[in-house]
PATOR-926500 format. One line per 5 residues: number of its first residue (from 1); their letters; for each residue x, z, y of C-alpha. Coordinates in pm, whole numbers. Each point is the difference from the previous one (the first is absolute). Example, Ala and Ser with C-alpha at 12.3 -4.5 7.8 and 13.67 -1.06 7.14 Angstrom:
2
1> AS> 1230:780:-450; 137:-66:344 $
This chain:
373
1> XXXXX> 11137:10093:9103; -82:-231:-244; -414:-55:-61; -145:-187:-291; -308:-153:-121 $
6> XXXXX> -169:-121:-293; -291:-147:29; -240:-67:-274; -391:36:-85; 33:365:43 $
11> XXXXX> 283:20:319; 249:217:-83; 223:114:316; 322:222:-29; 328:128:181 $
16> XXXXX> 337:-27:-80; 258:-150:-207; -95:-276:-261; 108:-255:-255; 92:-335:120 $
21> XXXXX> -296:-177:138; -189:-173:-290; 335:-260:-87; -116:29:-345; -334:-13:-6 $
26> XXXXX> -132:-300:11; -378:115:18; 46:85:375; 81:-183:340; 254:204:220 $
31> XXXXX> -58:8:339; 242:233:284; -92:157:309; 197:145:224; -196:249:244 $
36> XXXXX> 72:284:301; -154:247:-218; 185:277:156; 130:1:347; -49:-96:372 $
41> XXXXX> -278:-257:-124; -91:143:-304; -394:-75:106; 42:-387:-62; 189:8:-299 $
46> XXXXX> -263:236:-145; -292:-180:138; 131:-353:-107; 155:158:-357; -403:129:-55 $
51> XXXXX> -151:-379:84; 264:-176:-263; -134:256:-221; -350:-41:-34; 71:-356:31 $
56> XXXXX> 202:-1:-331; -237:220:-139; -280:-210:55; 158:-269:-133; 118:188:-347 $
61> XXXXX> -365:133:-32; -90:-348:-34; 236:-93:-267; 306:-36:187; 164:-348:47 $
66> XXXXX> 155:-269:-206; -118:215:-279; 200:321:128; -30:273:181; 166:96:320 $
71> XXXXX> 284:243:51; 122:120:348; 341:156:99; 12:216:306; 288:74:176 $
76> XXXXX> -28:255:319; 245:-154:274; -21:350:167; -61:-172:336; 371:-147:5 $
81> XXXXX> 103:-371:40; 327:70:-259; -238:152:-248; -203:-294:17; 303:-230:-113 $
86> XXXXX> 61:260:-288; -370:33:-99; -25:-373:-47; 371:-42:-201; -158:274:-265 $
91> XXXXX> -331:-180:-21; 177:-403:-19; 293:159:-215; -123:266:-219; -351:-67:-24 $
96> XXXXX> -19:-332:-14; -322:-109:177; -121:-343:35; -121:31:392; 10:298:266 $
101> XXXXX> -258:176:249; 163:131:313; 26:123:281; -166:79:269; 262:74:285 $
106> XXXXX> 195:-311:66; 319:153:-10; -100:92:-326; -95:-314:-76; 255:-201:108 $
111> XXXXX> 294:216:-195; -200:-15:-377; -79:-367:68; 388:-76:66; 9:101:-378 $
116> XXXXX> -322:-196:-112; 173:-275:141; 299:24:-166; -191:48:-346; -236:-281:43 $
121> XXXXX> -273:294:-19; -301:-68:210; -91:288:219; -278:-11:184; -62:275:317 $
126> XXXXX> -355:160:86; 91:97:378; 273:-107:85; -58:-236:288; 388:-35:176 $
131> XXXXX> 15:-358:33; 375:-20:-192; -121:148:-312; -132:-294:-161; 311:-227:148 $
136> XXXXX> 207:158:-268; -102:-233:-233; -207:-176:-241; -85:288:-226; -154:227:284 $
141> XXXXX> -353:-35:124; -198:283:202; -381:18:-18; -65:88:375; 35:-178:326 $
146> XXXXX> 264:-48:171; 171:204:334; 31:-314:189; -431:-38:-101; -26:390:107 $
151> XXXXX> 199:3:308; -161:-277:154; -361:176:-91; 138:314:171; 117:-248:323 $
156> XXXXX> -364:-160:18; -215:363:-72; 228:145:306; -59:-295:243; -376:0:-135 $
161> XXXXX> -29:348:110; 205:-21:365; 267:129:-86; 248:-158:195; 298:271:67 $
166> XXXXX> 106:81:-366; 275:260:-116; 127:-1:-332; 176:242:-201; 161:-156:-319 $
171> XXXXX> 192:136:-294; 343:-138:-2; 55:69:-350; -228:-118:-199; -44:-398:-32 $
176> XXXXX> -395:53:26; 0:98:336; 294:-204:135; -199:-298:-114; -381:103:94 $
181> XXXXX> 143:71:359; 187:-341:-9; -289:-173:-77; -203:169:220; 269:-57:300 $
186> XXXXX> -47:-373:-78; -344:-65:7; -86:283:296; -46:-268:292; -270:108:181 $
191> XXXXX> 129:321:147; 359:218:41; 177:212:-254; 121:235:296; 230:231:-228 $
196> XXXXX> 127:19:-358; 110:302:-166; 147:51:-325; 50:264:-269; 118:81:-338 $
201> XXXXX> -242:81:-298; 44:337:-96; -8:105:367; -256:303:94; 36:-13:411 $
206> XXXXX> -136:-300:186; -81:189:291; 328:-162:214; -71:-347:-67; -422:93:49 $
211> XXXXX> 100:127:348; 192:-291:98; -312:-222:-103; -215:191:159; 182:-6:328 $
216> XXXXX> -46:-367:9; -352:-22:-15; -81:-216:-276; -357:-100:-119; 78:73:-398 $
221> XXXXX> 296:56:-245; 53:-199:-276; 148:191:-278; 89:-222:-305; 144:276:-205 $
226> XXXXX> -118:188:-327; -229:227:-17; 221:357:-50; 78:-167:410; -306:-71:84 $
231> XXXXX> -142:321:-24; 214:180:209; 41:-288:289; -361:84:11; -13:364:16 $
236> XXXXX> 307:8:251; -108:-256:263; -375:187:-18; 234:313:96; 161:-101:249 $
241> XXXXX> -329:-170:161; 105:-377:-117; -407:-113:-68; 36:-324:-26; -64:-215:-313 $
246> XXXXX> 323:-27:-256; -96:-250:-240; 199:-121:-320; 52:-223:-316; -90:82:-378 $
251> XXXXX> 207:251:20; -202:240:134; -223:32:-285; 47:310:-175; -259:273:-102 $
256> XXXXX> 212:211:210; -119:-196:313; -335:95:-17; 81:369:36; 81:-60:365 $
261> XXXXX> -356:17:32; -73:-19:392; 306:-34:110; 36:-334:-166; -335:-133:207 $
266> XXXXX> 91:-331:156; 269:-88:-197; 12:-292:-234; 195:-212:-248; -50:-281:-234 $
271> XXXXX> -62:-26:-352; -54:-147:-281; -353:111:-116; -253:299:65; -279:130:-176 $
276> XXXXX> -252:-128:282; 45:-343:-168; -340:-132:-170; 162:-218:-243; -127:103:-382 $
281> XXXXX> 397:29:-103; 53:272:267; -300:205:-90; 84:-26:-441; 372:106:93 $
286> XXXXX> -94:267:206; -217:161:-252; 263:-86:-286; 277:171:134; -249:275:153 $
291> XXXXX> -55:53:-378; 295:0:-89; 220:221:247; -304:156:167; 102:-89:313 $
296> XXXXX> -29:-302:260; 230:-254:-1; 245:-97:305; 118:-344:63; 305:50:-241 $
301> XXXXX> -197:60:-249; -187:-322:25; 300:-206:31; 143:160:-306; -304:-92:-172 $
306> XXXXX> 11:-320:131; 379:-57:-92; -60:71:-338; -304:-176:-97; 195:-325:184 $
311> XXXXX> 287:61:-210; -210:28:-305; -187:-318:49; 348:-164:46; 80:115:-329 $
316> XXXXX> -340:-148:-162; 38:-301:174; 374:-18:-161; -109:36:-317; 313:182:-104 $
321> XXXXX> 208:273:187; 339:-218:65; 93:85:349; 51:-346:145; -374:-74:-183 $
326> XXXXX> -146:313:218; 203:-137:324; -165:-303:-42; -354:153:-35; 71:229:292 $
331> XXXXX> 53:-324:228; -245:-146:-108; -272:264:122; -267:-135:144; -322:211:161 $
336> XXXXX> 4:228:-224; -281:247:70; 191:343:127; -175:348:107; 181:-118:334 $
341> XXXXX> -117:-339:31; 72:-329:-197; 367:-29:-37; 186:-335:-15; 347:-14:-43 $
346> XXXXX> 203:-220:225; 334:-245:-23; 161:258:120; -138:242:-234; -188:194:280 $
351> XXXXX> -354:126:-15; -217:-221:237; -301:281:7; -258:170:265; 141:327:245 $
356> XXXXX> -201:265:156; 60:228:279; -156:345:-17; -57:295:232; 53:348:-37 $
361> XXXXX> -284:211:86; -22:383:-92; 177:-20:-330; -126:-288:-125; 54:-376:40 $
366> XXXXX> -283:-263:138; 50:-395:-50; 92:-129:348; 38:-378:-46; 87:-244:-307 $
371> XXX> 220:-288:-2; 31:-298:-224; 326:-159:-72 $
């Protein structure tokens, strides 16, 4: 499915097929996104698709930039690591866009920025936190910490807690989880991961591997899957009388989460912001996009926000919308001041940026710790 924007003092939003993206009009700056809007994750892409939007249409309701206004491309990846390689072709190839927004999921990530690469398009990610994303190259940057960052948070939270006999129950296909649990394995040192278990995303029965972790006794689970996962894990180890705390990455955060309601008490995971924050920018955003969507936002949201309003001050610092120009701004981000905390962009093009762990308490979230870069 194909999605497009155009953005403009009065935002105009429709569906379907449309004209190449703005190659001949030279009153507009293209920008591409590529997005789960459908799917197995479709939450994130529409929470971080709804962010970039009211950050562009901020922006063009105050003039626009460079003396234009800003034009985004949305195309729906469906959830599917090959349709994120073909989403990103159509946006570099047909519509021509000077820079990209995308995507969450690493996997997703790290098949469209294969192509930025190749182009010489700078992409830069909202979410995607796999440590090999941004190693593709020069052209890819990502907006949120790092897994080897969040692993070792989720190592130092369990030994801070006592939990010294861990099981772990990791997704073996997707890149996210492979490299959350790696990171997590290498920083662990206070205690014993007694048992690892894997499964496949798409999978509906956990209940096998949940038995054989509960057999051994551990004091929590760590679960560094997505959130579609998550959910169940949860419901199936409370079934089958596995109480312990399972705890997880960014991953976790979903709207979806919260309706575990009790059944999700004592279980936590980190992230990247939450509404519990005093800061001034995390109140004005929340009643922005409250306006806006008339709803609350979730951490996707945020970093989509985020993502955009960093790649649009790239572009002001540029001064013109040649891709290497943008590149160059992108790098050279320094503390810029983000909904999720003031982001500085690293030599390896890495967000260097503040985490928080949450906990789950009868369908709703509650700020457990934060922790600084």
């Amino acid at each position: 499915m194909r999605w497009t924007l155009l953005l403009s003092l009065t935002l105009c939003i429709f569906l379907g097929s449309c004209k190449r993206g703005g190659s001949g009009n030279t009153n507009e700056i293209v920008l591409g996104e590529y997005a789960s809007m459908t799917g197995d994750t479709a939450t994130f892409g529409q929470s971080s698709h709804k962010g970039l939007v009211l950050a562009i249409e901020q922006v063009n309701n105050s003039g626009g930039l460079l003396g234009k206004k800003i034009k985004l491309i949305t195309e729906d990846d469906q959830s599917n690591q090959d349709q994120a390689n073909a989403a990103v072709q159509k946006l570099i190839s047909r519509d021509k866009v000077v820079a990209i927004l995308g995507e969450v999921a690493s996997s997703r990530s790290l098949a469209g920025g294969s192509v930025c690469q190749k182009y010489k398009i700078p992409m830069l990610s909202p979410a995607s936190t796999n440590n090999t994303v941004t190693e593709i190259g020069d052209y890819i940057f990502r907006i949120c910490f790092t897994d080897d960052f969040q692993g070792a948070v989720c190592g130092r939270f369990a030994t801070k807690r006592g939990w010294n006999k861990i099981a772990m129950l990791v997704d073996v296909k997707q890149d996210y989880s492979k490299g959350l649990a790696k990171s997590f394995r290498d920083s662990y040192k206070s205690g014993q991961i007694v048992i690892e278990e894997g499964y496949k995303s798409g999978d509906r029965d956990f209940k096998a591997q949940l038995t054989k972790i509960k057999g051994i006794g551990p004091n929590a689970v760590f679960v560094p899957g997505y959130y579609g996962d998550a959910i169940l894990i949860v419901r199936q180890a409370r079934e089958i009388g596995l109480n312990v705390p399972l705890f997880g990455g960014d991953g976790w955060d979903s709207p979806e989460t919260l309706k575990l309601g009790s059944i999700g008490n004592g279980c936590y995971y980190t992230d990247h912001f939450h509404r519990e924050d005093p800061r001034p920018e995390v109140k004005k955003f929340i009643g922005d996009f409250h306006a806006k969507f008339n709803e609350d936002p979730d951490a996707m949201a945020v970093l989509g926000y985020d993502a955009g309003n960093v790649m649009l001050d790239a572009i002001k610092r540029a001064g013109k919308t040649d891709s290497a120009a943008i590149r160059d701004a992108l790098a050279a981000t320094r503390d810029f001041p983000g909904v999720t905390g003031k982001v500085t962009i690293d030599e390896k093009r890495n967000a260097r940026k503040p985490i928080v762990i949450l906990e789950l308490r009868d369908g709703a979230t509650h700020l457990a710790e934060t922790i600084a870069p």
